[in-house]
N, C-alpha and C positions, 0 to 999 in steps of 0.2 A: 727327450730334451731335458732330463733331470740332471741336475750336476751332481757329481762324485759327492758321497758325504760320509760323515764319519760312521760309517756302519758295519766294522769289520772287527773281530774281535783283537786290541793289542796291548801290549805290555808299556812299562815306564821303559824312558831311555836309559842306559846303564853306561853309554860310553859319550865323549863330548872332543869334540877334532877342533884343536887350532891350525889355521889357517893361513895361509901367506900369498899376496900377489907379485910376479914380479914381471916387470917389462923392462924395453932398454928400448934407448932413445939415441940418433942419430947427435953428433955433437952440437951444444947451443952455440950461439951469438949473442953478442951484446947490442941487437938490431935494433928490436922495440921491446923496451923495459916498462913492458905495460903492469898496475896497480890494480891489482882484482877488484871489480865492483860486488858489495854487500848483495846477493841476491836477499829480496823481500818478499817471503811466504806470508799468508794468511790464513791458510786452514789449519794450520798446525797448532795455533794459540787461539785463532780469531781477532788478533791483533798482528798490524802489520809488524813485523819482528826480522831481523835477520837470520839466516837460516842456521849460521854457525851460531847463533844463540836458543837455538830450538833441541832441547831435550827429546828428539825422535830423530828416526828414522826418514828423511827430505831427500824427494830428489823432484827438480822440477824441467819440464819438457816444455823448454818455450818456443815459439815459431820459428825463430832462428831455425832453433834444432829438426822440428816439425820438416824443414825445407830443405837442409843442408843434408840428413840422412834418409831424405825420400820414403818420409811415413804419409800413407797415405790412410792408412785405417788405424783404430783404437790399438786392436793389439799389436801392431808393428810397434807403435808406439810404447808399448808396456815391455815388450821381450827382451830388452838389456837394462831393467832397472835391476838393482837390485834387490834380492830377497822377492821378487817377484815372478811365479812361472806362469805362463800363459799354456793352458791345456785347450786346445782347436779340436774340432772334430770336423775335420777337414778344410777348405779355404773360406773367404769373404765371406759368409751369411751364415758358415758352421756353428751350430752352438760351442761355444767359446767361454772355460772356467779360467777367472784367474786367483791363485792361491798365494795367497800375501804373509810372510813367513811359514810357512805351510798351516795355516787355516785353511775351512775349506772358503770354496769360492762363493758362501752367501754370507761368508763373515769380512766380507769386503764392502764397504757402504761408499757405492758411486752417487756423486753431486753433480747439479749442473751449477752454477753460481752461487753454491751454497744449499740447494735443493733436493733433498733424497730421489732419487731415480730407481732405487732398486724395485725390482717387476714384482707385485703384491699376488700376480695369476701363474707366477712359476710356483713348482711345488715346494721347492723350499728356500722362495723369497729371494732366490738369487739374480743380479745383473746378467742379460746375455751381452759380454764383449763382442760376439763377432759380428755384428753389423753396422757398428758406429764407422762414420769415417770422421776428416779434423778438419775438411774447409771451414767452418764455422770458430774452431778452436783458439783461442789467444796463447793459450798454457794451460798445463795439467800440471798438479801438484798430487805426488804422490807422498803420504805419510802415511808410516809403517808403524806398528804399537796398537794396544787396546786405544780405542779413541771413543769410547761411547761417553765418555764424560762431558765432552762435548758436540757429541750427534744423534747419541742414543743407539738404537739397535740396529745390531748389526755392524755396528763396528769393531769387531774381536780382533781382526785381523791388521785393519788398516782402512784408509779413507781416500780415496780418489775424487780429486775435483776437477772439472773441467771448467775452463773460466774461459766467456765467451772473447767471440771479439767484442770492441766498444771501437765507435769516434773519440781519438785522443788529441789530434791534432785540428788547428782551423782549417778551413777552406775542405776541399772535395779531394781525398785521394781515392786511389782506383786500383786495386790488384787482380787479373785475370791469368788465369791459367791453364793451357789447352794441352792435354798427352793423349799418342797413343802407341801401342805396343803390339805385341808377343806375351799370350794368344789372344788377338781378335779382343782387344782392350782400350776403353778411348775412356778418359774422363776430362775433368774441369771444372770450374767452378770461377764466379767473379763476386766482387765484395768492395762494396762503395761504401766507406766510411768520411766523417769531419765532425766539424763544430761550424756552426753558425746561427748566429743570433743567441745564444742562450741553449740552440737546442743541438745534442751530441745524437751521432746516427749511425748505422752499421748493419748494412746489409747484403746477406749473401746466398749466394745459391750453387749449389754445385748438384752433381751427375757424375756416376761411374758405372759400365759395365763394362764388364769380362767374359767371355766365353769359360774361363777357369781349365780345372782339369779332373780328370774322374779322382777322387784321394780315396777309392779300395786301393788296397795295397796292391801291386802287380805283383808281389808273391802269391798271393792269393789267385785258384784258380775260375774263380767265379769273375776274375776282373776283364772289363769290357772295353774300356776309355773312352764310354761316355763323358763328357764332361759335365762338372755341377755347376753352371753359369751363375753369376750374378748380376743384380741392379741397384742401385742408390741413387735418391734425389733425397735432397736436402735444403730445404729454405728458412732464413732466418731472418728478424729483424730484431733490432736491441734499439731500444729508440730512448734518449734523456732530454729532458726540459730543468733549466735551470733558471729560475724565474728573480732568486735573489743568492746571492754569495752564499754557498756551502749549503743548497740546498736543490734536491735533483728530487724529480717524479721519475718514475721507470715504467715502460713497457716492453715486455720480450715477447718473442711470439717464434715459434721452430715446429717445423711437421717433415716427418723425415718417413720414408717409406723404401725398405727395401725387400726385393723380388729374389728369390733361390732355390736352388735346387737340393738335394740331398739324397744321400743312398739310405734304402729302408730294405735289409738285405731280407728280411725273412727269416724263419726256417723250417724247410727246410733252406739255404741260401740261394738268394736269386737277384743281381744285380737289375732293381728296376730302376727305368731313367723316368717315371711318369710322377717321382713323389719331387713336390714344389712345396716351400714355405714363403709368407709373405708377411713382414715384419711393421705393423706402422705405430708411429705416434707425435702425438699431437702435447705440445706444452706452449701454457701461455701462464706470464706471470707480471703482477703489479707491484708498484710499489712507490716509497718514496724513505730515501734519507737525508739527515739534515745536521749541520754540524752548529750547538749552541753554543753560551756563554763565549763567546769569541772560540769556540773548540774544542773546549773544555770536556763538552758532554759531546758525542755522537749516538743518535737513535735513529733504528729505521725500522720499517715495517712493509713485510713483503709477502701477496698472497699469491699461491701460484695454483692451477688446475694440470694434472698430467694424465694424459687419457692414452692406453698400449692396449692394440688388438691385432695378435698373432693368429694367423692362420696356418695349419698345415692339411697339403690335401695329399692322398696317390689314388689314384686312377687305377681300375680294373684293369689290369694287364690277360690275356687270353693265355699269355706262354708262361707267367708265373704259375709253378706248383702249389704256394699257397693262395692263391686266387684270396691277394691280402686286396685292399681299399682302405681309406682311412677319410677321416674329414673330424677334424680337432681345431675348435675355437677358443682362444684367452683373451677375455675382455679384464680389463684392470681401469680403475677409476682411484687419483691420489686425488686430494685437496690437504695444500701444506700452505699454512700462517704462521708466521716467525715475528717477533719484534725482539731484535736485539740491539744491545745500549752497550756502550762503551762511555766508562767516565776518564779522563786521563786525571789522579792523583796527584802525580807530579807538578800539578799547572797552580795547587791549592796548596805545596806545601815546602817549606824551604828546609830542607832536609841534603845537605851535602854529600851525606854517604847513600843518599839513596838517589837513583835515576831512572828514569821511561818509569814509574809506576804506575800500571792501567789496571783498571775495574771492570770486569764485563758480568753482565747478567742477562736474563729475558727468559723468555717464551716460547713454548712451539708446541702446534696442533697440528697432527698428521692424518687424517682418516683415506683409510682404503675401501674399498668398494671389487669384488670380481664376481665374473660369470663363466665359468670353466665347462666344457662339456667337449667332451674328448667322444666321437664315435667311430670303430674301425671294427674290420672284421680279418679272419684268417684262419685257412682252410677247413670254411663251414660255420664258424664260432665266433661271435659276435662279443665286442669289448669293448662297454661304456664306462663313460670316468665323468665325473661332476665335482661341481662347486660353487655355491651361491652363498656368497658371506661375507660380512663386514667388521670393520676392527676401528679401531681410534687410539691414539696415542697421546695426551697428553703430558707437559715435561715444563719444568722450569730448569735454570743453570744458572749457575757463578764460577768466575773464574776469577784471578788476581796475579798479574805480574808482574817483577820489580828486580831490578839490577843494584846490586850494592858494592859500594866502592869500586864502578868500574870493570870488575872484575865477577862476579856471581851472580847470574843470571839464575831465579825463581820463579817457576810456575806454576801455578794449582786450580785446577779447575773440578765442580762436584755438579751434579746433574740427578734431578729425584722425577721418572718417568712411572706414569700410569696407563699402564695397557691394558684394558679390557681388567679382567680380574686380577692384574700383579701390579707390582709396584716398587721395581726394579732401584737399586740407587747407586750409583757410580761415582769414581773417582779417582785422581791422574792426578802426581806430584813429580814435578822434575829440575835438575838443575844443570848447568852448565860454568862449568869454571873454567874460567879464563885464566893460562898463566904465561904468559907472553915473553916469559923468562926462557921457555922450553918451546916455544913457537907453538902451543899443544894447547887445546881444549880439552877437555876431558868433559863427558854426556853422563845423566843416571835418571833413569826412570821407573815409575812404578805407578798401574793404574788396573781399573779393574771396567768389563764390559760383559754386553749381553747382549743376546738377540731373541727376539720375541719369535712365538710359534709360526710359522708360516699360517695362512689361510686353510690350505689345502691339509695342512698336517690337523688345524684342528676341528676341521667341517668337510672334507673330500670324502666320497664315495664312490667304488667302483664294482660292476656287475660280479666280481670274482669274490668280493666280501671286504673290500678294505670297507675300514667306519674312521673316521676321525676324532682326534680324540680332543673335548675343548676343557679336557683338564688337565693341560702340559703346560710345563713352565718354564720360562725363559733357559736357554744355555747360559751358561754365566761362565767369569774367565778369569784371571788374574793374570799380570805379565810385567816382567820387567826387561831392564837393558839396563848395557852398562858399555860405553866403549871412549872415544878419542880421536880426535881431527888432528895432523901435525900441518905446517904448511911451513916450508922453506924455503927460503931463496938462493938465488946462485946464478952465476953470471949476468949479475946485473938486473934479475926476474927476480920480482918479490912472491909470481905466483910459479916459481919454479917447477916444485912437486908439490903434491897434499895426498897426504893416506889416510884411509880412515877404518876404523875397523870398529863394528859395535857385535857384542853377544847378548843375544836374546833370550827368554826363556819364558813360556805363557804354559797355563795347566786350565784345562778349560771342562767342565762339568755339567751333567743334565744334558747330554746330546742327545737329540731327538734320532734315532732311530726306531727302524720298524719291527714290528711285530708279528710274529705267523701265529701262538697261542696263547693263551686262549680265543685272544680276536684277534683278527688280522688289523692292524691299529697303530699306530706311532705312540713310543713311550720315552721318558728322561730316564735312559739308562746305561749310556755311554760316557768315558771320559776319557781325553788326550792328553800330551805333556808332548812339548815341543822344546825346539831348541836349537840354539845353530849359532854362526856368526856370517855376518856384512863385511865386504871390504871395498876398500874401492881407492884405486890407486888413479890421479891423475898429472902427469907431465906436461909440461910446456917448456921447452927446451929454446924452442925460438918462437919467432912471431908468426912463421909461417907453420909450427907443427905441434899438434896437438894431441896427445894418447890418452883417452881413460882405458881403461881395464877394471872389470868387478868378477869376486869370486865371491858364491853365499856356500853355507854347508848347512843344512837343515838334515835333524834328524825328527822325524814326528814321527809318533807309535800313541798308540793306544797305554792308556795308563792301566789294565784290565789285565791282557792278554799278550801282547808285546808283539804282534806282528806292524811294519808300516802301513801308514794310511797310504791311502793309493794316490798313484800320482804326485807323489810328492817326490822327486828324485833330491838323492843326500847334495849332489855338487852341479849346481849353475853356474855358469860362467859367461862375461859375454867381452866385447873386446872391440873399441872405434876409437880410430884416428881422425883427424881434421888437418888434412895437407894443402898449403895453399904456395906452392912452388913459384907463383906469378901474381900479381895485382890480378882479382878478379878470377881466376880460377880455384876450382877447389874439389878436391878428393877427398871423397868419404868412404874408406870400406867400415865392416863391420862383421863381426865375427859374432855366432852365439851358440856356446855349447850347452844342452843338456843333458847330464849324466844318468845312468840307471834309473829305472822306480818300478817298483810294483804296482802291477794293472791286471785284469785281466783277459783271459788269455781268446784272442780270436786267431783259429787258426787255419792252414793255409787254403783251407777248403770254405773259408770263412764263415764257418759256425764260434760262438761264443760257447767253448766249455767248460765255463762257469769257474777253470782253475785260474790260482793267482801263480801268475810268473813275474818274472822282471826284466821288462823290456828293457831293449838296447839302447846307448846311449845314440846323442847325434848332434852333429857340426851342420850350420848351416851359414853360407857367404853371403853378403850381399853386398852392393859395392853403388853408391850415386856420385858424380860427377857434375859439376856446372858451373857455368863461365858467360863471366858479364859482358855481352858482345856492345852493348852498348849502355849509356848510365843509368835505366831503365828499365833493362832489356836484358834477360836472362834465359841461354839454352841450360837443358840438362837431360841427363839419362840416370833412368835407377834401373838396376838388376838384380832381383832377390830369388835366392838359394840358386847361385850361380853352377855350382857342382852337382847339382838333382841330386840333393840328398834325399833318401827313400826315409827318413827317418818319421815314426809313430806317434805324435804329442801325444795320442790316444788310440791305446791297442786294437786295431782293426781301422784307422783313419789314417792316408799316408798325407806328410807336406805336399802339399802341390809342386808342379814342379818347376822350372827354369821361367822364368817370368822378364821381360824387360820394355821399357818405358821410353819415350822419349818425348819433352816436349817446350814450351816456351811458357815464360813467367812476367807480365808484365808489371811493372810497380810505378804511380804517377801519382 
């Protein structure tokens, strides 16, 4: 269940690929000459900001979107953003990396409403993507770039937030949702939100299982088609009291548990169906913010408890050759306290050339807590792994943003964290210019991040001789961007076309890899260099038709040695339209390609040996459809990887295969 990590010996980049997207669009109309509304991000600044004035990398996944391309899990949700690859090891409940400009997958720092989530009992501190589903979801904001200046560790890569749902409206509305499918799949979920009296409310619950499908590769001759089933339930409550103007107490409370299956081939190989994992956790968090001087100041302060306890078992099989068993517990225990203040500037000073000027500062206390103990056996030989340890994190921040003459948008945000023996300091400066002369924004960033040692890197033990080592030092990183938003109009559409293209470049230093001598041990002795560009072309030609298209090119190698980090293929691509031919219906396909990457190799007799090849690339279709039969009252069908693609996210794991859905939405 370890995620890929930079442990491979490789070289600096020596070559750099510009990039181009192009699509074509059915001819527009001068129908509906609709005015793009400013999307308003928050994680990217920690002030609410418009997105085109955000010095990063922004894309955000709102419910809309959530519905209309029939996501129903986390990484459905992630696989056509940009600069983002989703690595599965097989369907629903699979351990699931995702690499955020080709970082690895624990230099990704997932939030629930601003709250670290990353698992303190994986071995190297990473999020498992593949369990989460989104009934609970309002929007994900994904922002790309170093960001620990304002998160702290383990933001190398980039920052995922999920922001729940809330009551935003009066009165009681009501959204339920019943599907079932192909193979042997029902889920659903309902979610009763409003406002009344003072007090905002938003609760929901959903259920999903699948029968799934076995993901050993059917080249492989060990494959059986057993399938790896899944389960999810999920309950949430988000509850607010507003007792006087601009002033809310907060309770959230979510316990999510999910059931799975997975292949533990062995070796010698042996497809057993008896190994299950069971995913649970428990978060509850308080708080309250309050807006003073008529607004001037905003403070809030929010303690939150997050308690994850992963199981994996397999079961003595009598026909397995290595008569393997396994029984592997992860208890992880966070307590995170924040108080963060926002001053708005602007409101205290009469300054013409200047606008939106805001002040953010505060606090955060992180402590982790885990109980690791891994015990399995195989043919004959017996294989314990531990971990009992604790960490804390302390940190202050500042950040300061301000727009001048309309036109240049600055941001600067510095962050001084205390982990255990280090004491890490970060820092993120950006700007975006406006020149409206050229319909074009132009973006430039530059910040620097870290991630602190995992638990297990600096206190695990295992019967074979690893020791952990508690004198490693944070990874650290430096990165910048540079790129440009154009957005033109035509035929009467102000949001006609928009291109965007940004080039990255991060060098990141002290990676924790391992060690065979003299101890077997984790040490800071790796470093990468990355690099690549974002594009992202989106079309609106009429009212009824909608194209994005994105292409990334990442090239990551080791700064050392010069081979690629694994998993990282140089050309992603993904590709959806929004067709809406009639009042009320609407067509979604969706295309996503991933190109080459180096992995290694399991081969067709499904042994791992141990060589790096570069797996194949691969196209996968999906296609949701849905049609308002009444004002209310919504069918729909999703179908994903329409053409059984056999393709690998991870060498020896195939895509599940032909999947589809159908069910009813109701909204009141």
């Amino acid at each position: 269940m370890r995620s890929c990590q930079f442990n491979k010996p490789v070289t600096r980049v020596i070559a750099f690929a510009a990039v181009a997207v192009i699509a074509a669009a059915t001819p527009a109309f001068a129908d509906d000459p609709m005015t793009p509304t400013q999307e308003i991000v928050v994680t990217a600044t920690r002030i609410p900001t418009p997105v085109v004035d955000i010095p990063a990398g922004v894309t955000v996944i709102d419910r809309q979107t959530i519905d209309d391309r029939g996501y129903t899990t986390l990484t459905d949700a992630l696989s056509a953003v940009p600069g983002v690859r989703v690595s599965q090891s097989g369907g629903p409940g699979g351990n699931a990396s995702v690499f955020v400009r080709g970082t690895d997958s624990n230099h990704v720092l997932v939030l629930r409403d601003g709250m670290p989530l990353n698992d303190a009992s994986d071995s190297s501190g990473a999020f498992n993507f593949g369990v989460d589903t989104l009934a609970d979801v309002e929007r994900i904001e994904v922002i790309r770039g170093p960001m620990a200046a304002l998160y702290g560790s383990g933001a190398i890569g980039g920052v995922i937030n999920l922001i729940s749902r809330q009551g935003h409206e009066q009165g009681l509305h009501f959204t339920g949702d019943l599907a079932g499918g192909y193979p042997k799949q029902i889920q659903g979920y309902v979610n009763a939100s409003g406002i009344a009296d003072g007090l905002d409310y938003s609760a929901t619950f959903e259920s999903q299982s699948e029968r799934g499908y076995d993901t050993t590769p059917q080249r492989e001759s060990i494959y059986t088609g057993v399938p790896d089933g899944f389960r999810a339930m999920v309950g949430t409550i988000n509850l607010g009291y507003t007792p006087i103007d601009g002033t809310r107490f907060s309770v959230f409370l979510r316990a999510r548990q999910a059931l799975f299956g997975f292949n533990a081939l062995g070796d010698p190989t042996f497809d057993d169906s008896n190994s299950t994992g069971q995913d649970d956790e428990l978060l509850g968090r308080i708080g309250v913010a309050s807006k003073l001087f008529n607004g001037t100041y905003e403070t809030s302060v929010y303690l939150g408890r997050l308690q994850g306890d992963r199981q994996y078992t397999e079961t003595l099989n009598p026909l397995d050759p290595n008569q393997a068993s396994n029984d592997s517990r992860y208890h992880s225990y966070r307590t995170d306290l924040q108080w963060n203040n926002t001053v708005h500037l602007g409101d205290l000073m009469n300054a013409p050339m200047l606008s939106a000027t805001d002040l953010t500062f505060g606090y955060e206390h992180t402590a982790d807590n885990i109980n690791v103990k891994v015990i399995s056996s195989s043919g004959g030989f017996p294989f314990n792994q531990g971990a009992r340890a604790a960490m804390t994190d302390n940190a202050t921040y500042a950040g300061l943003q301000s727009t001048l003459l309309q036109r240049l948008t600055l941001t600067g945000q510095v962050r001084q964290d205390w982990v255990d023996n280090n004491s890490p300091f970060t820092w993120r400066l950006g700007a975006v210019l406006n020149v409206p002369e050229l319909d074009t924004r132009f973006k430039a960033a530059y910040g620097t991040a870290f991630r602190a040692p995992s638990l297990f890197d600096r206190f695990g033990v295992d019967s074979f001789g690893y020791i952990g080592n508690p004198n490693l030092k944070p990874e650290s990183a430096q990165g910048w961007e540079a790129g440009f938003t154009t957005t033109l109009d035509a035929f009467a559409r102000s949001d006609f076309v928009s291109f965007t293209a940004t080039y990255f470049n991060e060098q990141i230093q002290n990676l924790i890899v391992a060690q065979l001598v003299p101890v077997d041990t984790a040490v800071n002795i790796g470093s990468a260099h990355i690099q690549g560009v974002e594009t992202e072309l989106t079309l609106h030609p009429a009212g009824w038709l909608l194209l994005d298209a994105t292409y990334t090119f990442t090239d990551a190698q080791n700064a050392d040695a010069g081979s690629r980090l694994l998993r990282r293929p140089q050309n992603t691509a993904s590709f959806d339209a929004t067709i809406t031919p009639i009042a009320g219906l609407s067509i979604v396909p969706e295309l996503l390609f991933t190109g080459a990457f180096q992995d290694f190799l399991v081969d067709d007799n499904g042994n791992s040996t141990g060589t790096i090849v570069a797996s194949p690339d691969g196209l996968i279709a999906n296609l949701t459809v849905t049609y308002d039969v009444a004002p209310h009252v919504q069918l729909y069908a999703n179908g994903r990887n329409l053409f059984y693609s056999r393709f690998e996210p991870v060498n020896g794991y195939q895509t599940p295969g032909p999947s589809f859905l159908a069910g009813v939405r109701v909204k009141l």
